[in-house]
Structures are given as structure tokens and as C-alpha cells.
C-alpha positions in Angstrom: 254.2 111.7 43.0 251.2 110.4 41.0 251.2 111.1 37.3 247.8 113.2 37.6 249.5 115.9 39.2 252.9 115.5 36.5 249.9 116.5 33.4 247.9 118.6 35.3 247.9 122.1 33.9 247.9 125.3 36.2 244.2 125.5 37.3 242.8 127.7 40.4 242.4 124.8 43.2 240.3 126.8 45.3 236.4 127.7 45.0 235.4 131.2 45.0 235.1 132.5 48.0 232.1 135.2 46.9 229.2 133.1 47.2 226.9 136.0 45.1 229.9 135.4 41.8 227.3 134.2 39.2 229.7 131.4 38.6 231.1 130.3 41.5 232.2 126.7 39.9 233.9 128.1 37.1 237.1 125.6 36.5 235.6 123.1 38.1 235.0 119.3 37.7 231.9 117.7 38.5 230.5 113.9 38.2 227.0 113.4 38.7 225.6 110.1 38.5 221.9 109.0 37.5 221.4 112.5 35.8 218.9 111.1 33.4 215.8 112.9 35.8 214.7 113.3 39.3 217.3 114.3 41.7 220.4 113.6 39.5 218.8 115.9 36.9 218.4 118.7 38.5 222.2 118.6 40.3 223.6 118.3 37.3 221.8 121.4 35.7 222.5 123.5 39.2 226.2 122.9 38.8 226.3 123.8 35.0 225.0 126.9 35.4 226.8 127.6 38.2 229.7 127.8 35.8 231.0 123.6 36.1 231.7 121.0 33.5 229.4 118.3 34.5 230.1 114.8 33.6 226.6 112.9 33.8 225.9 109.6 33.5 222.8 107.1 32.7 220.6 106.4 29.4 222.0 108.5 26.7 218.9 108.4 24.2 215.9 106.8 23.6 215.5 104.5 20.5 212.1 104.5 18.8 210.3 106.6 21.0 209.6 109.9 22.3 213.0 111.5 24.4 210.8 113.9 26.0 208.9 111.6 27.7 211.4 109.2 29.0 214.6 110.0 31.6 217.4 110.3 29.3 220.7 112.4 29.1 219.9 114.3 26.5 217.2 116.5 27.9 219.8 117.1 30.6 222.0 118.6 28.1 219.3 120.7 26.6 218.3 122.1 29.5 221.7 123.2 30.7 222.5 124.3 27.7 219.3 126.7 27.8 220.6 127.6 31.3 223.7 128.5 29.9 226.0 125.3 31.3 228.0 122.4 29.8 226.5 118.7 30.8 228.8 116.0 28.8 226.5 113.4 28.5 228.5 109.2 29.4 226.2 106.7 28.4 226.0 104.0 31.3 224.7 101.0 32.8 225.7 101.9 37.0 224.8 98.4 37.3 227.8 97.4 35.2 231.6 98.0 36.6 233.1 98.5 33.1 230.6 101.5 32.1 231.3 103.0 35.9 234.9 102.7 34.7 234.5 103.9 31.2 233.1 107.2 33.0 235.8 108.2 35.3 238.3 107.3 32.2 237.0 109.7 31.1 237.1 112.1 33.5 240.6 111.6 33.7 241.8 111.7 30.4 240.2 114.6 29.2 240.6 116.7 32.3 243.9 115.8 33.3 242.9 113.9 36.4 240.8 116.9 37.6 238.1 116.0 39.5 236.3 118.3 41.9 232.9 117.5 42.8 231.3 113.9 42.7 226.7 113.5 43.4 226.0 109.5 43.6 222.1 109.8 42.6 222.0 106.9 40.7 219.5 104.7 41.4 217.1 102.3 38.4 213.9 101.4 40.4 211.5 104.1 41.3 208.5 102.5 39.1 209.3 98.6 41.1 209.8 100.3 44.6 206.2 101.7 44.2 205.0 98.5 43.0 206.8 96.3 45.7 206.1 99.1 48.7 204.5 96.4 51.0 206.2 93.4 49.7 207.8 90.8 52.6 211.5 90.5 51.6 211.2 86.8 52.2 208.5 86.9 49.0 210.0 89.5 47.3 212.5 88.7 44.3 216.2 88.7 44.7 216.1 91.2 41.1 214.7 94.1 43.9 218.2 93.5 45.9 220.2 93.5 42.9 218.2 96.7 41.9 219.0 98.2 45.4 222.4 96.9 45.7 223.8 97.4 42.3 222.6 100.5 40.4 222.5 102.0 43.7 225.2 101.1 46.7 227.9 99.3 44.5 227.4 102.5 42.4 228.1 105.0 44.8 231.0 102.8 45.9 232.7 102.0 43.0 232.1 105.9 42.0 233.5 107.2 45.4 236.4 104.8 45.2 237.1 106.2 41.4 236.7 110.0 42.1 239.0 109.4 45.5 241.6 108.6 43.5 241.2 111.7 41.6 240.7 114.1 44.5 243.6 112.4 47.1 246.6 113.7 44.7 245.2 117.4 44.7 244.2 117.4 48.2 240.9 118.8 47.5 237.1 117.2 46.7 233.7 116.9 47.6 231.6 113.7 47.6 227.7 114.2 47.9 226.1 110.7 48.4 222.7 111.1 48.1 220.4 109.0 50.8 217.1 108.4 52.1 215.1 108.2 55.0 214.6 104.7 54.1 218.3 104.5 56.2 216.4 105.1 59.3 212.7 104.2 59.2 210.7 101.5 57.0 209.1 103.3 54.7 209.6 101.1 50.9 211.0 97.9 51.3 213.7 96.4 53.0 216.6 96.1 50.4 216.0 99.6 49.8 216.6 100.4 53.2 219.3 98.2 54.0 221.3 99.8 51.0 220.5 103.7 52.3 221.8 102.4 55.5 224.8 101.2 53.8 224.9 104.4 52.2 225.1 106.4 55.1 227.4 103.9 57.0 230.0 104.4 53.6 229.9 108.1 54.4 231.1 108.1 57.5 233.7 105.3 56.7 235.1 107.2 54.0 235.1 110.4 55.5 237.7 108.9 58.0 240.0 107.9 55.2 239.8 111.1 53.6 239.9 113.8 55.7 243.3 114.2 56.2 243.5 115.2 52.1 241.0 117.4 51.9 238.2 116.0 50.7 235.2 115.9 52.5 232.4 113.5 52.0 228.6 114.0 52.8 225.3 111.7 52.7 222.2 114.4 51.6 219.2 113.4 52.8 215.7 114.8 51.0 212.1 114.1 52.4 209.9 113.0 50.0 210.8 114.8 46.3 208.4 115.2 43.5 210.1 113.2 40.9 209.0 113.5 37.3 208.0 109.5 38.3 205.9 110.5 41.3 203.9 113.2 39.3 203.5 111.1 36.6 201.9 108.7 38.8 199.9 111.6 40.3 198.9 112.6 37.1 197.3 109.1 36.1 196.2 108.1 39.2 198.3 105.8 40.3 198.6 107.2 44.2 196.0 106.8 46.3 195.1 109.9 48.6 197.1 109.3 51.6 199.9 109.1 49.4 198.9 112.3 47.4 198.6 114.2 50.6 202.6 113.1 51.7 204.1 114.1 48.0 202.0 117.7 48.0 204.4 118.3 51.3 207.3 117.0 50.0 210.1 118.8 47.7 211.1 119.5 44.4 214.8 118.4 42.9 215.1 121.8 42.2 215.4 122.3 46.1 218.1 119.6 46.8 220.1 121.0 44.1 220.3 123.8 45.5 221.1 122.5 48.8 224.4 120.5 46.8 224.7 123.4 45.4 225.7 125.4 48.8 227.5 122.6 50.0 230.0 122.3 47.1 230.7 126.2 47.5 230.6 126.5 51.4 234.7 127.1 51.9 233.9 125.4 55.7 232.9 121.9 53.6 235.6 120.2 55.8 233.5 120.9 59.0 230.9 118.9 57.8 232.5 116.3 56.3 230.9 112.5 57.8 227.7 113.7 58.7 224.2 113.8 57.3 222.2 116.4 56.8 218.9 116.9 55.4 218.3 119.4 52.8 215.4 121.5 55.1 218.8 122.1 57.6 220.9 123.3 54.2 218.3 125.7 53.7 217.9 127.0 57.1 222.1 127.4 57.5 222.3 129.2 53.9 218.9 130.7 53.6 217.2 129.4 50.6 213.8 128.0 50.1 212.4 125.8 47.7 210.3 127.1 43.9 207.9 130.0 44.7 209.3 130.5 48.0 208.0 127.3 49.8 209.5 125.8 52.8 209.3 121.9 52.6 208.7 119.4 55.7 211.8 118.4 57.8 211.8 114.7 57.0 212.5 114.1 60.5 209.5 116.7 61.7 206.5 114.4 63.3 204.0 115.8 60.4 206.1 114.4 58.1 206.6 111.2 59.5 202.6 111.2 60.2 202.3 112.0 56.4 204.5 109.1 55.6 202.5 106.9 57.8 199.4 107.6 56.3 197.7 109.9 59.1 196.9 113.1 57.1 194.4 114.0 59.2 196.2 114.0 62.3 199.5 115.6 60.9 197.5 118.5 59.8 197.4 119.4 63.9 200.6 118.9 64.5 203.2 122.4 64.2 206.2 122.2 61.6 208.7 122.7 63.8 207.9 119.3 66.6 210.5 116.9 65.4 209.4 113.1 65.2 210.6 111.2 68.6 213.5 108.7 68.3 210.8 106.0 68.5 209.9 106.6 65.2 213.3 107.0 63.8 216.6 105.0 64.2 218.9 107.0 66.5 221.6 107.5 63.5 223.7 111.2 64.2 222.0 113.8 61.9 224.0 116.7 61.5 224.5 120.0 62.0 
């Protein structure tokens, strides 16, 4: 028997089953990595106020300058808190092993081993990937694979490997790996994609290893989301307008939050579990749209992919629901 379950206290194993509870999570667990902004952000806050401890890892503070101008932990905390959640902020390097370790120590000594819900967003080079878009990987420096490789895939592996052996001795768990389209067309660089590739791949690996004790494993996949980065850069120019143009159609991390979110509470999780699925086809199965009621592109639509390409003008033309044609795309499974 492992010694998690011998110090676990009596806690309710099973999510509530009334999706409309106002805290649906209450009693429950949750890791999210690179919850300094963007994506990770914006998880983190969903799940605290949907009655979670979050655990939430990445830049504590900022020394000498302004916090509420630059990603850090902290504002994470103070906006759940405002939202009426708990965020316990880890300081943490995801590009060092002993920090990754440090967190799920954590997790594990002051939670008696419980550990319910793990989102891998972490990922350190959003300002370099728009620099390097266009960059030939034979030119490009080894520090963008690193950047790719390390804060991002060995994250989420290391992570997933950590919270398994959490989640294996309660038979119960969710793991959320957040991806890209960059797994299936070229659309940054090429060690980005290779790693969302990898990302994807590590899903469906895992998946098989887990299944049998209950915990299911996912890969996310957003279109294009309106970072705090990306608006930043929209707000000093640094886009140019075809680029412009694809963001205004993409999403906000307030709508892939929500589609984690429905995930972690959908009691048929295990159905799902080794697939991808973008969050426009969470939406559509639980019926939620995006802020002020907006519908985003599916990534995989052919406006979208026009967008992405550059061709505003002609994606204008083309209906929302056309899907792009496997020529476009790699013909990875996309669930449902």
C-alpha cells in the first residue's frame, strides 16, 4: 500500500456531480503550471473560484520594478482572492528539475499526497517566438530549443510523471496538457513545433499507462489567444496588420479556462481521456462561449488557417463552419 493513502484523511473522492453547485471543486487539489499570465493565469483563477486549492507555479515577484506590469504570481493571487479562491503561490524556475520537485513536495506534504487536477501551461518564450517567427532552425540558436524543450516539454513531463504518482494510489486525476497548433502545422518555429508535437504524442502515451487507475489525461488545444503579451504588442505596435487581423479572431484565456474548467468537472472525463480537443469543440459539447458572448474561430476552420497564413482578405469569404482540408493540417486524431 503506498504511504499516501496510510496519511490520507477522509476526503470526498468524487467531483460533484451538479455542474450548476457554485463550487463544484470544493476539496479539491489542483497544480497549475506557468500561472504567472496568459493561459496558466486564467486556469488557475477559474479553478479557485470554482471552490479548488490551486497550487501555481512560476516568478513569485518582481524585484525593483512594477508587479503589475510584469507576469508574476502574485497578481494571480490577488485576483483570486478578489474572486473569492485560494492560489498558493511556488516560486519556480520549470526549466530547473529541483524547483519542479520542490513543487509537488509540496503538494504532497501539505495535502497528504492529494492531488486532483494537474494544467501543464508552462512555457518562458512568447517575446523570442515572435522575434524568431521566420527563423531557419539551422540559423537559429540552440537557447530557442532549450526554451522549447525545457520550460516547456521536460516541464510537462517531469510534472505529469510527479502528479501520476499522486493520482495512481487514489485511482482518481485529471491531467490537462496544454498544446498548440504548432503540433500540426508550421506556424512559429520549428522547435516550437517539434515540442507541441511531443506534447501531444505524451498524451496519448500516458493516457495508456493510466487508464486503468482512473486518471485520464488530455492535450487542450486553443487557436490563437490574446495573451496579455500579444496585446501588449498590439498596443505598441509591434504586429503588423495581417497579424492584427488573426489575434482580433482569436480567444481570450478566459475562454480556455473555462473549457478546463468543464473538463475537470465532466464525471464522463474517462471517455476522453488520450485525445485532443480544441477548446471551440469544449464549448459546443457544454455550451459556453467566450467574454461578451463571442464564439471564437475553430483553429482547424479554413478562415482560421487563412488568418494564420496571412490571407485576411480571402478568409473574410470563407463561412465559419468549412473546416481546413488535411493538406493544410497534419492528419493527427482530433477528438470528439
Amino acid at each position: 500500500m503506498s504511504p499516501c493513502l496510510d496519511v490520507r484523511p477522509n476526503l470526498e473522492s468524487d467531483f460533484v456531480s451538479s455542474r450548476d453547485a457554485m463550487v463544484p471543486l470544493s476539496g479539491k487539489i489542483c497544480v497549475v503550471t506557468g500561472a504567472a499570465d496568459g493561459i496558466g493565469k486564467a486556469v488557475a483563477i477559474a479553478l479557485a473560484e470554482a471552490g479548488a486549492i490551486v497550487y501555481i507555479s512560476g516568478p513569485l515577484k518582481v524585484e525593483g520594478g512594477n508587479e503589475t506590469l510584469v507576469p508574476c504570481l502574485q497578481n494571480t493571487v490577488r485576483e483570486a482572492e478578489a474572486a473569492g479562491g485560494i492560489c498558493i503561490p511556488v516560486e519556480c524556475d520549470h526549466t530547473s528539475v529541483d524547483d519542479m520537485e520542490h513543487l509537488f513536495d509540496r503538494v504532497r506534504d501539505e495535502k497528504y499526497c492529494q492531488l486532483d487536477v494537474l494544467v501543464n501551461c508552462a512555457f518562458s518564450g512568447e517575446p523570442v517566438l515572435k522575434e524568431k517567427r521566420n527563423e531557419p532552425f539551422w540559423q537559429a540558436s540552440l537557447e530557442l530549443w532549450d526554451m522549447a524543450s525545457q520550460a516547456g516539454m521536460r516541464s510537462y513531463y517531469i510534472a505529469s510523471r510527479r502528479a501520476a504518482s499522486l493520482m495512481v494510489p487514489a485511482r482518481r486525476g485529471v491531467i490537462i496538457n496544454v498544446s498548440s497548433m504548432s503540433g500540426f502545422k508550421a506556424l512559429f518555429n520549428t522547435a516550437y513545433g517539434i515540442n507541441k508535437a511531443a506534447c501531444d504524442r505524451m498524451t496519448e502515451d500516458c493516457s495508456r499507462e493510466l487508464k486503468e487507475y482512473g486518471v485520464a489525461v488530455l492535450s487542450l488545444l486553443p487557436g490563437l489567444v490574446k495573451t496579455e503579451f500579444l496585446l501588449e504588442c498590439v498596443n505598441q505596435n509591434k504586429l503588423n496588420f495581417e497579424e492584427e487581423m488573426a489575434l482580433s479572431q482569436g480567444e481570450t484565456p478566459q475562454f480556455v479556462a473555462k473549457a478546463v474548467l468543464n473538463l475537470v468537472t465532466d464525471q464522463n472525463i474517462m471517455d476522453k481521456t488520450g485525445e485532443i480537443y480544441t477548446t471551440v469543440d469544449i464549448a459546443d459539447t457544454f455550451k459556453f462561449t467566450d467574454v461578451h458572448g463571442i464564439k471564437p474561430l475553430h483553429p482547424l476552420s479554413l478562415r482560421a488557417n487563412m488568418l494564420y497564413i496571412g490571407k485576411w482578405r480571402l478568409a473574410k469569404w470563407i463561412p465559419r463552419f468549412v473546416m481546413a482540408p488535411k493538406s493544410l493540417l497534419i492528419a493527427n486524431a482530433i477528438g470528439p
